[in-house]
VOMAR-74359 format. One record per residue (C-alpha): x, y, z; residue number from 1; residue in three letters. Coordinates in nm, 2 decimals. Example, Ala and Ser with C-alpha at 12.3 -4.5 7.8 and 13.67 -1.06 7.14 Angstrom:
<nodes>
{xx->1.23; yy->-0.45; zz->0.78; pos->1; code->ALA}
{xx->1.37; yy->-0.11; zz->0.71; pos->2; code->SER}
</nodes>
This chain:
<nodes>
{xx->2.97; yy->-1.73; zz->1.45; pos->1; code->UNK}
{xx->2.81; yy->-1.43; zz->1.35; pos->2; code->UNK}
{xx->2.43; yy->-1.31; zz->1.42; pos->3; code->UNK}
{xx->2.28; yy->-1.19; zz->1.04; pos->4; code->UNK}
{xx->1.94; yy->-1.18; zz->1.12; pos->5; code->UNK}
{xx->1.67; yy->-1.19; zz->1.43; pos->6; code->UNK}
{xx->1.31; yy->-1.16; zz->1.44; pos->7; code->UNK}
{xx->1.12; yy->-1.24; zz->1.76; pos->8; code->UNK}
{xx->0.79; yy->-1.44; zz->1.63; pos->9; code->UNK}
{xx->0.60; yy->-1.12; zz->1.73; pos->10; code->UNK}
{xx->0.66; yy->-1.30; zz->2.09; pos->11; code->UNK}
{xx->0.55; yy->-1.63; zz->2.04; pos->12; code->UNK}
{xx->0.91; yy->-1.75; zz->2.06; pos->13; code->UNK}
{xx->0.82; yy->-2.04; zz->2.21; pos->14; code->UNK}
{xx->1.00; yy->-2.32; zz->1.92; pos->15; code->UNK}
{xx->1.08; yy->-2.63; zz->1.98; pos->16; code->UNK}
{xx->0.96; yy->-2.91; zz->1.81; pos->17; code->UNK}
{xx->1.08; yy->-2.90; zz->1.46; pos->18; code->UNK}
{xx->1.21; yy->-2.66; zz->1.18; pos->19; code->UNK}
{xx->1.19; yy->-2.70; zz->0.76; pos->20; code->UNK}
{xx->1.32; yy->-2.46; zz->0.50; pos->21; code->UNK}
{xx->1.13; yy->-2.43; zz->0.21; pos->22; code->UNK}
{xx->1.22; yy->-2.28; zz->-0.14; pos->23; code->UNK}
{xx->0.95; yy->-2.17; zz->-0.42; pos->24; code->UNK}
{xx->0.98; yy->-2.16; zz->-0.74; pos->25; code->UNK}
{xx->1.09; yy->-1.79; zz->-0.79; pos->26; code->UNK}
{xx->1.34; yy->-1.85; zz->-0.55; pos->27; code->UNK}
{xx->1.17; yy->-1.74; zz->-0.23; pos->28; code->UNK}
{xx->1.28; yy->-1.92; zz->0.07; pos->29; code->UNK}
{xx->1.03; yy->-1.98; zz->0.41; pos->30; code->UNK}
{xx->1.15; yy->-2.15; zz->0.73; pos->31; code->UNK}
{xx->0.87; yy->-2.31; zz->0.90; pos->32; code->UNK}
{xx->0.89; yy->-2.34; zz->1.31; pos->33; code->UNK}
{xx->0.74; yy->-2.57; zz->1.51; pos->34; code->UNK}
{xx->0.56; yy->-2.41; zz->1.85; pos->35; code->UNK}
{xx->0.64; yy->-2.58; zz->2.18; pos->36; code->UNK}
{xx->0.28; yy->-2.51; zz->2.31; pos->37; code->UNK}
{xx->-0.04; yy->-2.28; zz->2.27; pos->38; code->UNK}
{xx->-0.15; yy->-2.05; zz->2.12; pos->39; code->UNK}
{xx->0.00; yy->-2.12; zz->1.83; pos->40; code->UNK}
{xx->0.08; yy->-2.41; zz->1.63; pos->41; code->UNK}
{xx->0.31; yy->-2.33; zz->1.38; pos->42; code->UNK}
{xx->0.49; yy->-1.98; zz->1.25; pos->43; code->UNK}
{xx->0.64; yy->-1.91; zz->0.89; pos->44; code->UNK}
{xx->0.86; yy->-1.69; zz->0.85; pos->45; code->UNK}
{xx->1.05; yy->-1.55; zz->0.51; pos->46; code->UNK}
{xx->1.45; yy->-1.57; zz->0.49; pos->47; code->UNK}
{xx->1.52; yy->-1.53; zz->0.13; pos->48; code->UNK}
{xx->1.74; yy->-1.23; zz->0.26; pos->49; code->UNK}
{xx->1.87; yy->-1.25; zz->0.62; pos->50; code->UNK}
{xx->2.19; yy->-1.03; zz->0.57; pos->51; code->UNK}
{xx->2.04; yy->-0.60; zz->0.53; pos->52; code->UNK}
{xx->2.21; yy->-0.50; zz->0.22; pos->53; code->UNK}
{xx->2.13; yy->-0.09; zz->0.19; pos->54; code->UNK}
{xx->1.90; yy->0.18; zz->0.37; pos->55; code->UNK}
{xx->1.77; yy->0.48; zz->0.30; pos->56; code->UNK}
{xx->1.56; yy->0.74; zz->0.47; pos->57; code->UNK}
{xx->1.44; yy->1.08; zz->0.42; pos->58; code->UNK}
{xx->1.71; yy->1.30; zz->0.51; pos->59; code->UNK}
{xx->1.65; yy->1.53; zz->0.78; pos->60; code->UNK}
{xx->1.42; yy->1.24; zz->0.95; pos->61; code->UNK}
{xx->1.67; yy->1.04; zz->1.17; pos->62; code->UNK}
{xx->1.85; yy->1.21; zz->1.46; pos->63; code->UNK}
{xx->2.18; yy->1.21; zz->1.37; pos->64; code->UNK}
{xx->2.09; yy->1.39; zz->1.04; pos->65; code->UNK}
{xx->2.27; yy->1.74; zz->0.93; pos->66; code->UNK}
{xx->2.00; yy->1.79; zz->0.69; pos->67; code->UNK}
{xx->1.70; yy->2.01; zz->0.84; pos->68; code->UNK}
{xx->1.43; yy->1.83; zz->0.96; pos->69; code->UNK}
{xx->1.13; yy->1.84; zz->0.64; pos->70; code->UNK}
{xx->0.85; yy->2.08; zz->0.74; pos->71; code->UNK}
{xx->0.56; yy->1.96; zz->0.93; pos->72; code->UNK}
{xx->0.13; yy->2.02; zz->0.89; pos->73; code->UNK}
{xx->-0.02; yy->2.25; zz->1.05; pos->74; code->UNK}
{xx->-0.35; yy->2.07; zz->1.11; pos->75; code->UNK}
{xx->-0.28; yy->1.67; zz->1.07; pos->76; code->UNK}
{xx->0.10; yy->1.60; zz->1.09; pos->77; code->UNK}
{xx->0.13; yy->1.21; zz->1.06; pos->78; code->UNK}
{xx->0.54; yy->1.24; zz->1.04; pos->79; code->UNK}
{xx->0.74; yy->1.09; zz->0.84; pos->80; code->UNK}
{xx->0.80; yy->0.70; zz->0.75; pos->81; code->UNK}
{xx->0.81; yy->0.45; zz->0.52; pos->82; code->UNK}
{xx->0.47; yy->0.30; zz->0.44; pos->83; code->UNK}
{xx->0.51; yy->0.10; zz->0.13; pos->84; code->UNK}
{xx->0.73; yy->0.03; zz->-0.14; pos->85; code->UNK}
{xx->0.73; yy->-0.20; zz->-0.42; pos->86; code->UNK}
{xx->0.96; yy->-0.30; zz->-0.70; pos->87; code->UNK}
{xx->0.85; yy->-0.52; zz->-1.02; pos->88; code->UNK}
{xx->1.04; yy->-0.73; zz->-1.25; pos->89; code->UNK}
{xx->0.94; yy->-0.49; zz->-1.53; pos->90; code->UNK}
{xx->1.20; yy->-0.22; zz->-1.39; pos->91; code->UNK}
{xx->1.38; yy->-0.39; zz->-1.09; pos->92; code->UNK}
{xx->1.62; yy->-0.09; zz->-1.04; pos->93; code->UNK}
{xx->1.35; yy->0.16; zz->-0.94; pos->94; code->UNK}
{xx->1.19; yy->0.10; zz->-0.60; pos->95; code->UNK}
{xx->0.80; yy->0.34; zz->-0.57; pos->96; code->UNK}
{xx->0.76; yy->0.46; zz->-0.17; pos->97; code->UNK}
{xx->0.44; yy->0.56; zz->-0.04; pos->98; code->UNK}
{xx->0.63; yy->0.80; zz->0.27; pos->99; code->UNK}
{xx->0.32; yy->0.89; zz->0.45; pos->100; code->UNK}
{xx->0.40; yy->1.29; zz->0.50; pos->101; code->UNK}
{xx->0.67; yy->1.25; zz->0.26; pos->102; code->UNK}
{xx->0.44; yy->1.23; zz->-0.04; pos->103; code->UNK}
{xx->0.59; yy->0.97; zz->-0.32; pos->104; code->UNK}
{xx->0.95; yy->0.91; zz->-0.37; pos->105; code->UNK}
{xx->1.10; yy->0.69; zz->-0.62; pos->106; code->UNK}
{xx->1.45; yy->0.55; zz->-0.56; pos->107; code->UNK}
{xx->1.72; yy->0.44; zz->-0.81; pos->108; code->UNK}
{xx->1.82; yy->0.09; zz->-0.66; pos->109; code->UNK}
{xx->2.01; yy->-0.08; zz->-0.90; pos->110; code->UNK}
{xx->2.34; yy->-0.05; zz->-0.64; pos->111; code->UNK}
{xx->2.12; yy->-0.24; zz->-0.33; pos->112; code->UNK}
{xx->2.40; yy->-0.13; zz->-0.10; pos->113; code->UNK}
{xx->2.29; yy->0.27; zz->-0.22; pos->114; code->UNK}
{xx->1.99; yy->0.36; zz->-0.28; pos->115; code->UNK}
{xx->1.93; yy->0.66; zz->-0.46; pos->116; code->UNK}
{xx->1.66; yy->0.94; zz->-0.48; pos->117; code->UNK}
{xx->1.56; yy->1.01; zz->-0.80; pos->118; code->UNK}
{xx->1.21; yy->1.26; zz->-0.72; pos->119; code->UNK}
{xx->1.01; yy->1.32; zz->-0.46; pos->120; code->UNK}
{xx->0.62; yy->1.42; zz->-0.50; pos->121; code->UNK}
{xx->0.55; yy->1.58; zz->-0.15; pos->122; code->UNK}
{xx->0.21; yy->1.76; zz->-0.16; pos->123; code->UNK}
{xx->0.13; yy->1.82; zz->0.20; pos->124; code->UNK}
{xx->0.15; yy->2.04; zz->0.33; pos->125; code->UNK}
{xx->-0.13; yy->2.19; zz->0.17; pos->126; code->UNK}
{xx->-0.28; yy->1.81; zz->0.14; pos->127; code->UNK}
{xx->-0.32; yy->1.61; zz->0.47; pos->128; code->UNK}
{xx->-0.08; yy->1.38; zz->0.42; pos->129; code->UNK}
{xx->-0.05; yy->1.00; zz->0.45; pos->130; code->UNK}
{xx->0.10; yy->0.82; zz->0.12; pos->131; code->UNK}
{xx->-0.03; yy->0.48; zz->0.14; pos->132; code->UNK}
{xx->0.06; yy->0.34; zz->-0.17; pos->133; code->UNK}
{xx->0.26; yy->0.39; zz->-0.52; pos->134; code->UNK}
{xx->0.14; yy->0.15; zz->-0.83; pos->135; code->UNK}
{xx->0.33; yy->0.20; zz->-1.17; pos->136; code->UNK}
{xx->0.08; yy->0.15; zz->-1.47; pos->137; code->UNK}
{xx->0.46; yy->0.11; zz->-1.63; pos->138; code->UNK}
{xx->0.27; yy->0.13; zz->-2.04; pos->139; code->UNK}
{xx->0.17; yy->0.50; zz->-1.98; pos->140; code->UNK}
{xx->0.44; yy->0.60; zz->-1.76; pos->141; code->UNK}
{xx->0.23; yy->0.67; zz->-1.49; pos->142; code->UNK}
{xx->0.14; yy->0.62; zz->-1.11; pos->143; code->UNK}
{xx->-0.14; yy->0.57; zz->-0.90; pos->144; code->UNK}
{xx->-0.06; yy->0.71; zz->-0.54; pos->145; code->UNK}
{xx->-0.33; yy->0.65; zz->-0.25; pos->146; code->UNK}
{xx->-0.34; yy->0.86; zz->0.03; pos->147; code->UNK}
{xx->-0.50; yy->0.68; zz->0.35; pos->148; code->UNK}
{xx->-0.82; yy->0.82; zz->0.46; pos->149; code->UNK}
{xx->-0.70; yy->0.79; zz->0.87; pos->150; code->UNK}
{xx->-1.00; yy->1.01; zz->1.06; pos->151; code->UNK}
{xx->-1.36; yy->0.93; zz->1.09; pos->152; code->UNK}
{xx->-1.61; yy->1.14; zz->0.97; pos->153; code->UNK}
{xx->-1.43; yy->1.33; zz->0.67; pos->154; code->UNK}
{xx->-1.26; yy->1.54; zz->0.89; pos->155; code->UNK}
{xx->-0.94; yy->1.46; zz->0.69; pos->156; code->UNK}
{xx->-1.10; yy->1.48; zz->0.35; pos->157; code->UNK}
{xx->-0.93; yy->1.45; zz->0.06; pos->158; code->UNK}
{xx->-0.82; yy->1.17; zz->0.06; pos->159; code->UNK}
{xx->-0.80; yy->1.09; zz->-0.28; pos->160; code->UNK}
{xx->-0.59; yy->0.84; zz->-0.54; pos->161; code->UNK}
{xx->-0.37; yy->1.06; zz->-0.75; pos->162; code->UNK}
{xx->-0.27; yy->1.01; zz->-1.12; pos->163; code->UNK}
{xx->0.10; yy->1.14; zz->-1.15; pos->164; code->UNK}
{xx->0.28; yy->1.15; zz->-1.47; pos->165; code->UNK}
{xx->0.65; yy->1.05; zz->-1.44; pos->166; code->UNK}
{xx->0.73; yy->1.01; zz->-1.82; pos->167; code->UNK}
{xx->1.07; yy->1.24; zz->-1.66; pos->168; code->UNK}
{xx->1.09; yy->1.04; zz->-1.36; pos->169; code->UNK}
{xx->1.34; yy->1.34; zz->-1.19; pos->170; code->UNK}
{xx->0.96; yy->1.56; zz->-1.23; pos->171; code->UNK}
{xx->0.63; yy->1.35; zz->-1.15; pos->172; code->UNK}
{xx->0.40; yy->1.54; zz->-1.23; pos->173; code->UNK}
{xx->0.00; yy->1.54; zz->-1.08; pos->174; code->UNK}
{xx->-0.25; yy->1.52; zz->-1.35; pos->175; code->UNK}
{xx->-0.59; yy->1.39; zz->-1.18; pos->176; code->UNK}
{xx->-0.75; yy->1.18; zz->-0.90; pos->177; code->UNK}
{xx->-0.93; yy->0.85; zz->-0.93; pos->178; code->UNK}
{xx->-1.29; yy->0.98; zz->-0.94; pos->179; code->UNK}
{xx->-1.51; yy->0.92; zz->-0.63; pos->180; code->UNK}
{xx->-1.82; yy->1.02; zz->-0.47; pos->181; code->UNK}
{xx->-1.84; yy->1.37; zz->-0.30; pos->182; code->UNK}
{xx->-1.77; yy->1.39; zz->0.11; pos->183; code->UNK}
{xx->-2.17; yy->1.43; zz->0.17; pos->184; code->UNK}
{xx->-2.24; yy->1.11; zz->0.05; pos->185; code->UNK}
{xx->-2.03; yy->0.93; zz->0.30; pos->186; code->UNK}
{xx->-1.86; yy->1.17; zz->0.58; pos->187; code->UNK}
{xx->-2.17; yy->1.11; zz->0.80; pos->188; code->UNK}
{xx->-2.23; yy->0.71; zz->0.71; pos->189; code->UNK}
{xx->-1.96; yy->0.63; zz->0.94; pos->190; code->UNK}
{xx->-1.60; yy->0.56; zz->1.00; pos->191; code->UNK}
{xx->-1.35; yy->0.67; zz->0.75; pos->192; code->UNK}
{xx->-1.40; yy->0.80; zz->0.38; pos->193; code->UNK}
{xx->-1.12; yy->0.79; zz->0.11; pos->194; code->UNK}
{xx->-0.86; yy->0.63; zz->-0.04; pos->195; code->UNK}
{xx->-0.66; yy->0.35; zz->0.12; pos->196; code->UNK}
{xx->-0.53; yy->0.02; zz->-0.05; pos->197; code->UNK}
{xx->-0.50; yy->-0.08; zz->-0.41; pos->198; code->UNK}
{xx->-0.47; yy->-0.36; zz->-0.59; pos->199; code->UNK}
{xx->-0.09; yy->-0.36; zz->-0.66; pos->200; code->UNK}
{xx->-0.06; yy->-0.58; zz->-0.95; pos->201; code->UNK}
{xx->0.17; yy->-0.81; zz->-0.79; pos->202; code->UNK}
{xx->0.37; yy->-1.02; zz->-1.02; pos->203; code->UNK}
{xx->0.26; yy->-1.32; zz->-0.94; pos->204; code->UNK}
{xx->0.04; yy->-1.59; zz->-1.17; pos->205; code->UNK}
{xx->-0.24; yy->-1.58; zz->-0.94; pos->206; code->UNK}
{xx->-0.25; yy->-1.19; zz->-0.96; pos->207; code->UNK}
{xx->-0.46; yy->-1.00; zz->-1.25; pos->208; code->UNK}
{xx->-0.24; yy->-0.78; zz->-1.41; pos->209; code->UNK}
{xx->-0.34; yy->-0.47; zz->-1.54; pos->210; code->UNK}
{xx->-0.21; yy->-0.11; zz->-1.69; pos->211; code->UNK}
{xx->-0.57; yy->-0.02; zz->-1.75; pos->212; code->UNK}
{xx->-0.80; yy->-0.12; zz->-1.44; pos->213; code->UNK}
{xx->-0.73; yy->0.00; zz->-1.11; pos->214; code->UNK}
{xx->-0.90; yy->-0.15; zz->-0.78; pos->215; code->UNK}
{xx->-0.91; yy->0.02; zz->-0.46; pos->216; code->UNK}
{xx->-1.06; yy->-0.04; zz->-0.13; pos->217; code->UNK}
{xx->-1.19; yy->0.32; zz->0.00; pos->218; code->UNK}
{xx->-1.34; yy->0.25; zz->0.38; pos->219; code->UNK}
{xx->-1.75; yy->0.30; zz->0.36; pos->220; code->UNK}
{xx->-1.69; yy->0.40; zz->0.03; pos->221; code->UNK}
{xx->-1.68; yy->0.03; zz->0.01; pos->222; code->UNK}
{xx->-1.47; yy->-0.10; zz->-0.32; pos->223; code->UNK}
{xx->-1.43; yy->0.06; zz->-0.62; pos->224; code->UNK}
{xx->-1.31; yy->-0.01; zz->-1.00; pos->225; code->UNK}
{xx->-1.16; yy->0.29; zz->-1.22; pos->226; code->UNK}
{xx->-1.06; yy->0.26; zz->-1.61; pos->227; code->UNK}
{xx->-0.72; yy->0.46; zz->-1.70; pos->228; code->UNK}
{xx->-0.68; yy->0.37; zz->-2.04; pos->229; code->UNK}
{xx->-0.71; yy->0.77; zz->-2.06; pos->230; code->UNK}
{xx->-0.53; yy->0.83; zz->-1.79; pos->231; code->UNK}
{xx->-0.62; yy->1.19; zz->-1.79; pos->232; code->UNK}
{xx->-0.99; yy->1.15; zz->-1.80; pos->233; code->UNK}
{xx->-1.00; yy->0.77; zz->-1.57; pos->234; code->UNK}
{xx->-1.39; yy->0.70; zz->-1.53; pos->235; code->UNK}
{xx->-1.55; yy->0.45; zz->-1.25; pos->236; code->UNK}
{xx->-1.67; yy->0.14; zz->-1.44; pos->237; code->UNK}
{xx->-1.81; yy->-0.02; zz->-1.09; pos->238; code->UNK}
{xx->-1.85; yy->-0.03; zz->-0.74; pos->239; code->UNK}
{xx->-1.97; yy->-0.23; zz->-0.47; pos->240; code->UNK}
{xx->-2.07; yy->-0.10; zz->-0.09; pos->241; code->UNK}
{xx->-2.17; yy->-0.38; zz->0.15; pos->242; code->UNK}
{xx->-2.42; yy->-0.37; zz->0.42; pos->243; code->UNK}
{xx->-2.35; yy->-0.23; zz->0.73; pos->244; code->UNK}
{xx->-2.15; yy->-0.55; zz->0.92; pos->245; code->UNK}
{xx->-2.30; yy->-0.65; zz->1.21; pos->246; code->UNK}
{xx->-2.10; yy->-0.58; zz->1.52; pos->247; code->UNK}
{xx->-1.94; yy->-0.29; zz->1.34; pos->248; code->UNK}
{xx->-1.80; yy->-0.01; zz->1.58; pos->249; code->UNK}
{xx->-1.87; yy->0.26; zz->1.30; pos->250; code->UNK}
{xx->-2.22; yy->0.09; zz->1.21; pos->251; code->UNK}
{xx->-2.11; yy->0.08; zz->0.83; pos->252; code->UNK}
{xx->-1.85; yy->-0.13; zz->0.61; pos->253; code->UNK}
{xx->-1.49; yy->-0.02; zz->0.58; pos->254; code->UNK}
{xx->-1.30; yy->-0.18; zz->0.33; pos->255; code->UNK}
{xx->-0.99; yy->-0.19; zz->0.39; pos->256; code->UNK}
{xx->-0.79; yy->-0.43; zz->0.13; pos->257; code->UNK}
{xx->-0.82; yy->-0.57; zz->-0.22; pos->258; code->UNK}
{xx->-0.69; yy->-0.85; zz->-0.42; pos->259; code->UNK}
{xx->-0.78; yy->-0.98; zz->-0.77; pos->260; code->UNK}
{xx->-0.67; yy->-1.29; zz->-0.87; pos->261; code->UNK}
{xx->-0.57; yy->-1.36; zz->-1.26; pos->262; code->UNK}
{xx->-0.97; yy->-1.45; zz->-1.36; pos->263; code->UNK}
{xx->-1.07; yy->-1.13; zz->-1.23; pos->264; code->UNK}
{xx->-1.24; yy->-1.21; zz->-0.94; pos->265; code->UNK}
{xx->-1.20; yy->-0.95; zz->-0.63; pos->266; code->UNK}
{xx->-1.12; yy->-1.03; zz->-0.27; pos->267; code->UNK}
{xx->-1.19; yy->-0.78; zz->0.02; pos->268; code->UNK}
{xx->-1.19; yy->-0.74; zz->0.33; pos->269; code->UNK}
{xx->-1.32; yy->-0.51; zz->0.61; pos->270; code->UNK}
{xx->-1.12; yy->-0.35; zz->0.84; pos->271; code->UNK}
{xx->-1.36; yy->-0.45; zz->1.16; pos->272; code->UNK}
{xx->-1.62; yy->-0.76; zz->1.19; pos->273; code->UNK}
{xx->-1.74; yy->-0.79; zz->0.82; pos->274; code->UNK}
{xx->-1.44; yy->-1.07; zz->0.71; pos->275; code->UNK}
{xx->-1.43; yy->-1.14; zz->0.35; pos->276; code->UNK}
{xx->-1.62; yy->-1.03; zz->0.02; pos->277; code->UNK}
{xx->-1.59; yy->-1.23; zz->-0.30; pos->278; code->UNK}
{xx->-1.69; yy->-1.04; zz->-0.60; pos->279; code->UNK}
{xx->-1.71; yy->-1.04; zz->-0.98; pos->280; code->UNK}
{xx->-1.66; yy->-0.81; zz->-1.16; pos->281; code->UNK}
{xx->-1.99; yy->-0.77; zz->-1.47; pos->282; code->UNK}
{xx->-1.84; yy->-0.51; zz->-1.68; pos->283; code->UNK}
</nodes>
């Protein structure tokens, strides 16, 4: 026999009292495990793929590398990793990476065992760094790129959510930020102040789906609603800050995440004690 794949329950290995395999309809397959004792009951985990197929990395970024290593900021060097990357059905050969230092790279991987860099957006230095996330609007041939507000108080400020034009995918081009309030509103509420997650139009019939609204959760900034049908003039079209959380170690809300389900209804959450926010959106 031959190990393929491992993963260690985030140490709660403890399994012992039954396993199932479950497939979904798009073909996803989740293996549920059975805990022997507390604290936890039951673990799922996903094994739709359990052999690694391809890799790729920035080059310069692993040790053995002949490249040079990339150059580093001055002020607020985060390195270089992967943060996120997402693929959609609507162009399943291209995978969009939010490389934290490494600004926004977009892969050809349409050979899985070779991934392929096709362009690479790297703005920091002068910017501080920290690509979060990469959404395709795929109708205008754009992007929305987040970079994660990661230090209280401003002190990493901007943080913004970019609009890049990749209509030459081999050139993305930055043409605008998501509009949002200036530092002196916010740097002194508390906690962090930017850009973080976004709504990322997953492809999924319980997702809202959208090349024209964009939803992103932006710390004490709370959560925030842009329109990009002109993508080089996006407006705000709502917003919505909660109440300082009680218990909060910042003493103010810090949104952290966002989801919309298909009937446009928004799910956030804070980053500390303030759990989940329902909202509707009334424009």
């Amino acid at each position: 026999m031959r190990l393929i794949g491992h993963h260690d329950l985030d140490g709660f290995g403890n399994g012992g009292e039954g396993m199932g395999l479950q497939q979904t309809r798009d073909g996803r397959r989740f293996m549920y495990i059975a805990h022997e004792s507390a604290p936890k009951n039951f673990t799922v985990v996903e094994v739709t793929d359990p052999r690694e197929v391809g890799r790729w990395w920035l080059p310069g970024t692993r040790v053995s590398d002949r490249e040079p290593p990339p150059a580093r900021h001055e002020r607020l060097d985060a390195g270089y990793r992967t943060h996120n990357t997402n693929v959609y059905p609507e162009r399943p050969d291209r995978c969009y990476v939010g490389y934290i230092d490494g600004g926004l790279v977009i892969l050809d991987i349409s050979d899985r065992t070779n991934p392929r860099q096709i362009s690479r957006l790297d703005y920091h230095p002068p910017a501080t760094g920290f690509t979060h996330t990469t959404l395709p609007l795929f109708s205008k041939d754009m992007l929305i790129v987040s970079d994660e507000a990661i230090q209280p108080g401003g002190k990493d400020w901007p943080k913004p959510a970019w609009v890049v034009d990749i209509h030459d995918e081999t050139r993305p081009m930055i043409i605008g930020t998501l509009p949002i309030p200036a530092p002196e509103e916010f740097a002194e509420v508390g906690g962090r102040f930017g850009a973080h997650n976004l709504h990322e139009n997953y492809p999924l019939p319980t997702s809202f789906r959208s090349d024209d609204l964009v939803f992103g959760a932006f710390f004490n900034a709370g959560v925030r609603v842009f329109d990009t049908s002109n993508p080089w003039r996006p407006v705000e079209v709502g917003h919505y800050i909660p109440e300082p959380p009680a218990g909060s170690p910042f003493g103010a809300a810090q949104m952290n995440d966002v989801y919309v389900d298909e009937n446009r209804i928004i799910y956030a959450i804070d980053r500390f004690t303030g759990g989940l926010y329902i909202m509707e959106l009334t424009v």
